[in-house]
C-alpha positions in Angstrom: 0.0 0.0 0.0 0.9 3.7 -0.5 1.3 6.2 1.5 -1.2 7.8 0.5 -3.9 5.3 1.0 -2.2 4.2 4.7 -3.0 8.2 5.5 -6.2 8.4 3.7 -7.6 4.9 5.9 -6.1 7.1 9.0 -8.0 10.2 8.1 -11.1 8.1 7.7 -10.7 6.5 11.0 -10.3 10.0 12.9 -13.0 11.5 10.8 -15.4 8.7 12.3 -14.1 9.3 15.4 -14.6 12.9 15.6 -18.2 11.7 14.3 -18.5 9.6 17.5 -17.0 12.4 19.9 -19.9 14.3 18.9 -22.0 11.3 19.8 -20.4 10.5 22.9 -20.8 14.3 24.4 -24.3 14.3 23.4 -25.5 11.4 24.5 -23.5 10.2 27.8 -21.4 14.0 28.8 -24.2 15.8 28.4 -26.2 13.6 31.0 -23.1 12.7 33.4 -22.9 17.1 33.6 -26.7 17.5 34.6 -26.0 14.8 37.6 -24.9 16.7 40.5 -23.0 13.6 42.1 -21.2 13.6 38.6 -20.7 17.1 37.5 -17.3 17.3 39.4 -15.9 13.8 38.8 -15.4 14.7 34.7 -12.1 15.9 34.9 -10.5 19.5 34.6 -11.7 21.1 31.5 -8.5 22.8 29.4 -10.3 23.4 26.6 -14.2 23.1 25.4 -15.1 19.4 25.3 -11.7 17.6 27.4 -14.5 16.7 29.5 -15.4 14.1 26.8 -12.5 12.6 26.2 -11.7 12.4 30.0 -14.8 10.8 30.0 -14.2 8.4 27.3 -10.6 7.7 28.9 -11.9 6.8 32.3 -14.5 4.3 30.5 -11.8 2.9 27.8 -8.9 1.9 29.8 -7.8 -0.9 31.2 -8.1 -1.6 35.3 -4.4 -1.6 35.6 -3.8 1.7 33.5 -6.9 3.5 35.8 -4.8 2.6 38.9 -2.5 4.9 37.6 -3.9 7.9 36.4 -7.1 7.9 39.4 -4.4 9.3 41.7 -4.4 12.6 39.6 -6.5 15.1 39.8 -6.9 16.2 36.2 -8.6 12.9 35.1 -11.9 11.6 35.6 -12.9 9.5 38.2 -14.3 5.6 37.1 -15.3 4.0 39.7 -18.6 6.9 40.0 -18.7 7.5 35.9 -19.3 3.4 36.0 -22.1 3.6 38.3 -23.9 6.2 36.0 -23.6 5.0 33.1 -25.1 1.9 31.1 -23.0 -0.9 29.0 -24.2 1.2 25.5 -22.7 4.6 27.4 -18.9 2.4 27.7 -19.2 0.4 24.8 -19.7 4.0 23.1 -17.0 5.4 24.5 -14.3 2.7 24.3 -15.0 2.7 20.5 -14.6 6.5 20.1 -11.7 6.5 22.8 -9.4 3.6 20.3 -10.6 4.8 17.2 -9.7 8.3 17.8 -6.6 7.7 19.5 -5.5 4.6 17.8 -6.0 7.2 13.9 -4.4 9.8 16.1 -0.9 7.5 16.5 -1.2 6.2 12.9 -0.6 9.5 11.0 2.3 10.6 13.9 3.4 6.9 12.8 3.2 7.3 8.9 4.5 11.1 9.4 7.9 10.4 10.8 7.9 7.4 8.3 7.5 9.3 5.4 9.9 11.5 6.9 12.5 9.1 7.8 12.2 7.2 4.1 10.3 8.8 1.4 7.6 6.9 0.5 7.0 7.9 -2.7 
Protein backbone atom coordinates (compact mmCIF):
# COMPACT_ATOMS: atom_id res chain seq x y z
CA UNK A 1 0.00 0.00 0.00
CA UNK A 2 0.89 3.68 -0.52
CA UNK A 3 1.28 6.18 1.49
CA UNK A 4 -1.22 7.80 0.52
CA UNK A 5 -3.87 5.33 0.97
CA UNK A 6 -2.16 4.23 4.68
CA UNK A 7 -3.02 8.21 5.46
CA UNK A 8 -6.23 8.36 3.68
CA UNK A 9 -7.58 4.85 5.89
CA UNK A 10 -6.10 7.12 9.00
CA UNK A 11 -7.97 10.15 8.08
CA UNK A 12 -11.06 8.06 7.68
CA UNK A 13 -10.72 6.48 11.00
CA UNK A 14 -10.32 9.98 12.89
CA UNK A 15 -13.04 11.50 10.80
CA UNK A 16 -15.44 8.73 12.29
CA UNK A 17 -14.12 9.27 15.41
CA UNK A 18 -14.58 12.93 15.61
CA UNK A 19 -18.23 11.66 14.27
CA UNK A 20 -18.49 9.65 17.48
CA UNK A 21 -16.98 12.43 19.87
CA UNK A 22 -19.93 14.28 18.86
CA UNK A 23 -21.99 11.29 19.77
CA UNK A 24 -20.44 10.50 22.91
CA UNK A 25 -20.79 14.28 24.35
CA UNK A 26 -24.33 14.33 23.40
CA UNK A 27 -25.50 11.36 24.51
CA UNK A 28 -23.55 10.19 27.76
CA UNK A 29 -21.44 13.98 28.76
CA UNK A 30 -24.22 15.78 28.37
CA UNK A 31 -26.15 13.57 31.03
CA UNK A 32 -23.14 12.72 33.36
CA UNK A 33 -22.88 17.09 33.65
CA UNK A 34 -26.70 17.53 34.56
CA UNK A 35 -25.99 14.76 37.56
CA UNK A 36 -24.86 16.72 40.48
CA UNK A 37 -22.96 13.56 42.11
CA UNK A 38 -21.19 13.64 38.57
CA UNK A 39 -20.67 17.15 37.53
CA UNK A 40 -17.28 17.35 39.42
CA UNK A 41 -15.90 13.82 38.76
CA UNK A 42 -15.35 14.70 34.75
CA UNK A 43 -12.08 15.91 34.91
CA UNK A 44 -10.54 19.49 34.61
CA UNK A 45 -11.69 21.08 31.52
CA UNK A 46 -8.46 22.78 29.40
CA UNK A 47 -10.32 23.44 26.62
CA UNK A 48 -14.17 23.13 25.44
CA UNK A 49 -15.10 19.41 25.31
CA UNK A 50 -11.69 17.62 27.43
CA UNK A 51 -14.53 16.68 29.51
CA UNK A 52 -15.41 14.12 26.83
CA UNK A 53 -12.51 12.60 26.22
CA UNK A 54 -11.72 12.42 30.01
CA UNK A 55 -14.82 10.78 30.01
CA UNK A 56 -14.15 8.41 27.34
CA UNK A 57 -10.58 7.74 28.90
CA UNK A 58 -11.92 6.75 32.28
CA UNK A 59 -14.45 4.27 30.53
CA UNK A 60 -11.79 2.94 27.78
CA UNK A 61 -8.85 1.94 29.78
CA UNK A 62 -7.85 -0.89 31.24
CA UNK A 63 -8.13 -1.60 35.32
CA UNK A 64 -4.39 -1.56 35.63
CA UNK A 65 -3.76 1.67 33.47
CA UNK A 66 -6.90 3.48 35.79
CA UNK A 67 -4.84 2.55 38.95
CA UNK A 68 -2.47 4.89 37.57
CA UNK A 69 -3.86 7.90 36.42
CA UNK A 70 -7.13 7.94 39.37
CA UNK A 71 -4.45 9.33 41.73
CA UNK A 72 -4.42 12.57 39.65
CA UNK A 73 -6.48 15.12 39.81
CA UNK A 74 -6.87 16.19 36.18
CA UNK A 75 -8.60 12.88 35.08
CA UNK A 76 -11.88 11.59 35.63
CA UNK A 77 -12.95 9.48 38.24
CA UNK A 78 -14.29 5.62 37.07
CA UNK A 79 -15.34 4.02 39.75
CA UNK A 80 -18.62 6.94 40.00
CA UNK A 81 -18.65 7.51 35.92
CA UNK A 82 -19.34 3.41 36.05
CA UNK A 83 -22.06 3.58 38.27
CA UNK A 84 -23.87 6.25 35.95
CA UNK A 85 -23.62 4.99 33.11
CA UNK A 86 -25.07 1.89 31.06
CA UNK A 87 -22.98 -0.94 29.04
CA UNK A 88 -24.21 1.16 25.48
CA UNK A 89 -22.73 4.56 27.43
CA UNK A 90 -18.93 2.44 27.74
CA UNK A 91 -19.23 0.39 24.79
CA UNK A 92 -19.71 3.99 23.07
CA UNK A 93 -17.01 5.40 24.53
CA UNK A 94 -14.28 2.71 24.27
CA UNK A 95 -15.01 2.72 20.48
CA UNK A 96 -14.62 6.54 20.13
CA UNK A 97 -11.65 6.50 22.77
CA UNK A 98 -9.44 3.56 20.35
CA UNK A 99 -10.56 4.79 17.18
CA UNK A 100 -9.67 8.33 17.82
CA UNK A 101 -6.63 7.69 19.48
CA UNK A 102 -5.47 4.61 17.75
CA UNK A 103 -5.96 7.19 13.90
CA UNK A 104 -4.43 9.79 16.07
CA UNK A 105 -0.94 7.45 16.52
CA UNK A 106 -1.22 6.23 12.94
CA UNK A 107 -0.59 9.54 11.03
CA UNK A 108 2.28 10.60 13.85
CA UNK A 109 3.41 6.92 12.78
CA UNK A 110 3.25 7.33 8.90
CA UNK A 111 4.46 11.09 9.44
CA UNK A 112 7.90 10.36 10.84
CA UNK A 113 7.93 7.44 8.31
CA UNK A 114 7.46 9.34 5.42
CA UNK A 115 9.93 11.49 6.87
CA UNK A 116 12.45 9.10 7.83
CA UNK A 117 12.15 7.16 4.15
CA UNK A 118 10.26 8.80 1.35
CA UNK A 119 7.60 6.90 0.46
CA UNK A 120 6.98 7.94 -2.71
Amino acid sequence: MSFSTLFAISAAAAFIGCILFVIFGQITVRKLRKNPETRHELGIEFASGWDITNVAQALSLPKFLQKRVKNQALHASPEILYKHTTVFDRVLARMFYWLWMSSAFAMIILMVLNWVWDFD
